[in-house]
Structure formats: structure tokens, C-alpha cells
N, C-alpha and C positions, 0 to 999 in steps of 0.2 A: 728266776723265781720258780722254784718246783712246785708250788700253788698256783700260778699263773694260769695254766690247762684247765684245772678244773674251777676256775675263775668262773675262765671263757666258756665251758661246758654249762655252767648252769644261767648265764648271762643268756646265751644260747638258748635254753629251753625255754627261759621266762621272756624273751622278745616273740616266740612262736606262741606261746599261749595267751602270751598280749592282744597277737592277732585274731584269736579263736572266735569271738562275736561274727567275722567277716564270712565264715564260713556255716556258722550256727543260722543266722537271722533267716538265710533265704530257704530254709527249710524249717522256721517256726512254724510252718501252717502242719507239720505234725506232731504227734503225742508226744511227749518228753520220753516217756518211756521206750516208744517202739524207737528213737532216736537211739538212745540206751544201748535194747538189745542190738541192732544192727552193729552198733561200734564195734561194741565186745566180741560180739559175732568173729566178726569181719577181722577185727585185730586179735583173736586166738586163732583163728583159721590162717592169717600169714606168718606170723609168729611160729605157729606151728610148722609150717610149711618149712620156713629158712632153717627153723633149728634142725631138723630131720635131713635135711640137704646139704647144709654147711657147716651145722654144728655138734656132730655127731660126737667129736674126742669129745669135746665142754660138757655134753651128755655124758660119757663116762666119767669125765673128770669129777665131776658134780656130785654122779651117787657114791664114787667113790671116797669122797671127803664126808658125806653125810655120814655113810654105813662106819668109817673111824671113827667118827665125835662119841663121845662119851654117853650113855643115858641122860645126863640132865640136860646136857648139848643140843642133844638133839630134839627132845620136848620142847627148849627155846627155841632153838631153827623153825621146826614144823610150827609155835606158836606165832612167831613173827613173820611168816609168810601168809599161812593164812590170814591173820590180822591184815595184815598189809594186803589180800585182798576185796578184805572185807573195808576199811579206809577206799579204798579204790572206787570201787560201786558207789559208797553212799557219797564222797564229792563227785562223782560222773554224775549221777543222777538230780543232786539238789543241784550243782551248779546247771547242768540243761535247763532245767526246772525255772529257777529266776532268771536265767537270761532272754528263754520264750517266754514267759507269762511274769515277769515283775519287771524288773529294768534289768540295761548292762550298766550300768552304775553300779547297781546292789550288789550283782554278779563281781566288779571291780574292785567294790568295799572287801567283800568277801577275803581278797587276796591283800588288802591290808592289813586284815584284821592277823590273818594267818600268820603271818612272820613275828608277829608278836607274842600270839600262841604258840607258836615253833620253839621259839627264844626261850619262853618260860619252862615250855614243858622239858628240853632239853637242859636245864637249868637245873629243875627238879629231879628229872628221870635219870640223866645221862651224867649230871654233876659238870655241864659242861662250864669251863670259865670264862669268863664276861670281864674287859677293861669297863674303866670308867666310863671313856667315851662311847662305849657301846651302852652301858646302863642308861648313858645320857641320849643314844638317838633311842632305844626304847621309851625312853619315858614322852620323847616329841612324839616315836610314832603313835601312843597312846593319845596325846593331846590332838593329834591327828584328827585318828577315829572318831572321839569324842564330839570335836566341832561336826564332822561330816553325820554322826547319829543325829547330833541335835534337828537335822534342818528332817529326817526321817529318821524315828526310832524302830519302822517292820524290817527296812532295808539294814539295819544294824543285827535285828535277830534272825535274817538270812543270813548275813553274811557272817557270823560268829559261828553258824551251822556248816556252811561250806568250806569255811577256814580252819573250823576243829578239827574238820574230817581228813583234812590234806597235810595239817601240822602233825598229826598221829599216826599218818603215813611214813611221813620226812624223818619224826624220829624213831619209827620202829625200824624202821631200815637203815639208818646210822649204825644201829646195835646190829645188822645183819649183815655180817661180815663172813668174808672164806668163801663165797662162790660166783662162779662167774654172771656178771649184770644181767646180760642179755637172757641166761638160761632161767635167774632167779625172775624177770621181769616177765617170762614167758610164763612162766607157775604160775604168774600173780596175774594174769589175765585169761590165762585160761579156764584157773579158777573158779574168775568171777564168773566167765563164760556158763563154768558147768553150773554154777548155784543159779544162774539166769534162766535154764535151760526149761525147767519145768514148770517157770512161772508164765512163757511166751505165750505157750496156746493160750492161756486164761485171759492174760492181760496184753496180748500185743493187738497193733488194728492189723485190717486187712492188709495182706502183701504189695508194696508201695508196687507200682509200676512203672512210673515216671524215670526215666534216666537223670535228671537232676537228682533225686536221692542218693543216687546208688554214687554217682558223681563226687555229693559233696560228703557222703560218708566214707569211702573210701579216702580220699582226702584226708577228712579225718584220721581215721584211723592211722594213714601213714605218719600225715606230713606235724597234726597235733597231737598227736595217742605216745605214739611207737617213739619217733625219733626223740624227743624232747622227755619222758619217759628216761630213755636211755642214759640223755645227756645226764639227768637230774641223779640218775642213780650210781654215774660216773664221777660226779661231782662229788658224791656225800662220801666215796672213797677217798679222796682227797683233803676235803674239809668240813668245819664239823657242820650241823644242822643248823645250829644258830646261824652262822654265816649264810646256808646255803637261803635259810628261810628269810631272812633281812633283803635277801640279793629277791626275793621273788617277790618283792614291791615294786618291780621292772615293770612285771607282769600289769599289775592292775593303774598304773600310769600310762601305759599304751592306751588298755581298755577305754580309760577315761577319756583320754585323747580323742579314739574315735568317738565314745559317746558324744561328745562334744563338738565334734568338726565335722564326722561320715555322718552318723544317724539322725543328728541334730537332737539330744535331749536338750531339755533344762535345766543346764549348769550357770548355779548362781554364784557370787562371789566369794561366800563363804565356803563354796566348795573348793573353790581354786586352791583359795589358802590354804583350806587343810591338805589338799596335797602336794602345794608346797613346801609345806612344812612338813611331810613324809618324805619327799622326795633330798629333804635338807639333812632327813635321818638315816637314809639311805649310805648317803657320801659317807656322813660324822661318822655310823657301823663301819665302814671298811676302809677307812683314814689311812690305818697303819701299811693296809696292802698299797693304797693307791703311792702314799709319799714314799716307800720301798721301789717301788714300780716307777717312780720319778726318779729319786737317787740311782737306782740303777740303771737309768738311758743316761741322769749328768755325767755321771763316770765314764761309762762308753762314749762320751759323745768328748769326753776331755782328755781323753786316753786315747781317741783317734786323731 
């Protein structure tokens, strides 16, 4: 299956960000925001580093394809990166935000809510096509969402906030095509870097000292920032946004997991179902790759 790879690539990304609460929680006790700048910090400054070391052709490769595009080409490249910046920041920032100071639930809702958002707005923007049975796991993951706002409607307009931000991500970068991942993912964080850069004195706290900080944001940055980052934007090369964004309900089925079993919240019953019944919408979206992906081991398997 030559979609197979970037299957795996974004299944990938969305089981690492599933994990993200484990690494957030033991550093709640600071700002959201100085949590913020550090990441971006820390993730332009290696970013920077590897590209200037190892990725010097992709550097030329790079301006060289932009300085060919056409004038209007090129107004939508620079507009879809910068966008794609700017999507970056505001889900970094509001997802920190509800995970230290509302729940990881909300924080979890959030990334259900998104691949619904993703679905649509790729729908709309991108014209992308949709079978039935994908119309039909949209419409459970909708019924989903629905039961899980009912038991909390703040945790619902968090996470329709954090999820608009990451689906307007997913598909502006569908549309950003012709240059290399790594070099476009390093623009889009450096970016954000610079536009952080002048707001730190104002609004950051005093310089953490504690080696647990420094610990668990470098982490971050690598092991949840950068690599999964990568995978995600390897993926959308492959397949389209709808798919990619369906696949990151991975994501918030982990979250909920730990919420449930590590952190201990209060997960009532009607919570369960409805992410059963997201999880049910999961499958029913990617049917045709999974029973492809079966017929193709019966054959190898009947053939050897």
C-alpha cells in the first residue's frame, strides 16, 4: 500500500501527543505562557541548529523553488506559512492553558472536536471528497462531542477553540506543497519564535532555575514539538487532511485514558460512551484503508 507510510507517520504523531499531559502536569506549577515561550525558544534554537548543520542543500533547494513560483505563488506560499505560524501559537498556547488550569479532559475534548473541524473545513476549502462511510463516522463523531458537552458545555468552548486552531493548521498545509517538511516546519517555528520574542520581557516570570523545567521542556520540545510536528506534516504529503485529521482522535483517546486511569479525574459513564462512539468513528473513516490493508496480507499469506 503506498499510503501505508504515511498511515503510520501520523498514527505516530497522534500516540506521542496523546502522551503530552505526562510531561505537561509536573510542570503546572508555572505560567502557561512562560511554558510557551520556553518551548518555541528552545524548538527554534534546535531546529535552527540541525538545519544550518545538515541541512544546508534543502536551504537552497528551498529558496530556490520559492524565488521560480510565480507572483501569485508566491503571496500564497508566504501566506500559508505565516498562517501556519500563527495556527501554531494560538493551539500551543490555549491547549497549555486548559491542560494546567481547566482539565485534561477539555484539553482531550479539544482534539475530538478537531478532526471534525478539519473534515469540514477541508470539505469546504480544499473540495476534498468524503465516501459515505466517512460522512457517516462524521456524523457519530459529532454525536460524540455532543453527549460529552452535555455533561460540561465551558469544556466544549475550550475545546472548539483549541481544535479550530490545529484543524486551520492541518489544512493550510495540505495546500502547502513543493518544499521540503523539515525546512517549512523550521520557518513555522521560528517564526512563531520571533513574533514571541518581544512580548517575553513584558509577560514572561522570572528565569526558572530548577533543572526539572529545563528537563521536561526540552523533552518537549524534542520528543512532542519537533518529531511528531514532522511526522504530521509527512503525512499530509501523502494523504489528504480529512484522513489525517480523523486519524488524530488517536490523540485525545490516549489523553482520556490517562485522565482516567494516571490522574484519576472524574470520568462518568456517559463519558465513556461517547468516546466509544468516537472511537467506533475512527475505524468506520478509515474502513476502506484497514480492509485493503487485510486483503492485502490474505493474498501474501495465500500466495506463500
Amino acid at each position: 500500500m503506498k499510503t501505508t507510510k504515511y498511515y503510520i507517520a501520523a498514527i505516530s504523531a497522534f500516540i506521542i501527543w496523546g502522551l503530552f499531559s505526562l510531561v505537561l502536569k509536573p510542570i503546572h506549577e508555572y505560567p502557561s505562557l512562560d511554558i510557551l515561550f520556553f518551548r518555541v525558544f528552545s524548538c527554534a534554537g534546535l531546529m535552527l541548529l540541525i538545519a544550518f548543520l545538515f541541512k544546508r542543500k534543502q536551504i537552497r533547494e528551498t529558496v530556490e523553488i520559492f524565488r521560480a513560483l510565480p507572483k501569485s505563488e508566491k503571496r500564497k506560499s508566504i501566506l500559508l506559512n505565516i498562517g501556519g505560524s500563527v495556527f501554531l501559537m494560538a493551539n500551543w498556547f490555549t491547549f497549555i492553558y486548559v491542560v494546567n488550569h481547566v482539565s485534561v479532559k477539555a484539553a482531550s475534548l479539544a482534539y475530538l472536536v478537531c478532526p471534525i473541524l478539519t473534515t469540514l473545513l477541508a470539505y469546504f476549502i480544499l473540495k476534498e471528497k468524503l465516501l459515505k462511510t466517512q460522512w457517516l463516522s462524521v456524523g457519530l463523531s459529532i454525536s460524540g462531542c455532543i453527549l460529552l458537552s452535555y455533561s460540561d458545555i465551558m469544556d466544549m468552548l475550550f475545546s472548539i477553540i483549541i481544535g479550530l486552531t490545529y484543524a486551520a493548521y492541518l489544512v493550510s498545509q495540505r495546500a502547502n506543497k513543493g518544499f521540503d517538511k523539515f525546512i517549512v516546519l523550521t520557518f513555522h517555528i521560528t517564526l512563531s519564535a520571533l513574533c514571541l520574542l518581544p512580548f517575553y520581557p513584558s509577560y514572561g516570570g522570572p528565569v526558572p532555575t530548577e533543572f526539572k523545567f529545563y528537563f521536561f521542556i526540552e523533552t518537549i520540545a524534542i520528543l512532542f514539538t519537533i518529531i511528531p510536528l514532522f511526522l504530521n506534516l509527512y503525512a499530509l504529503s501523502g494523504i489528504n487532511s480529512s484522513t489525517v485529521g480523523m486519524l488524530l482522535n488517536i490523540n485525545p483517546m490516549i489523553a482520556f485514558g490517562l485522565a482516567a486511569f494516571f490522574f484519576r479525574e472524574n470520568i462518568t459513564p456517559l463519558q465513556i460512551t461517547a468516546y466509544g462512539i468516537i472511537f467506533t468513528a475512527v475505524l468506520v473513516f478509515n474502513s476502506h484503508h484497514i480492509f485493503a490493508i487485510k486483503q492485502k496480507f490474505t493474498s501474501i499469506s495465500k500466495d506463500s
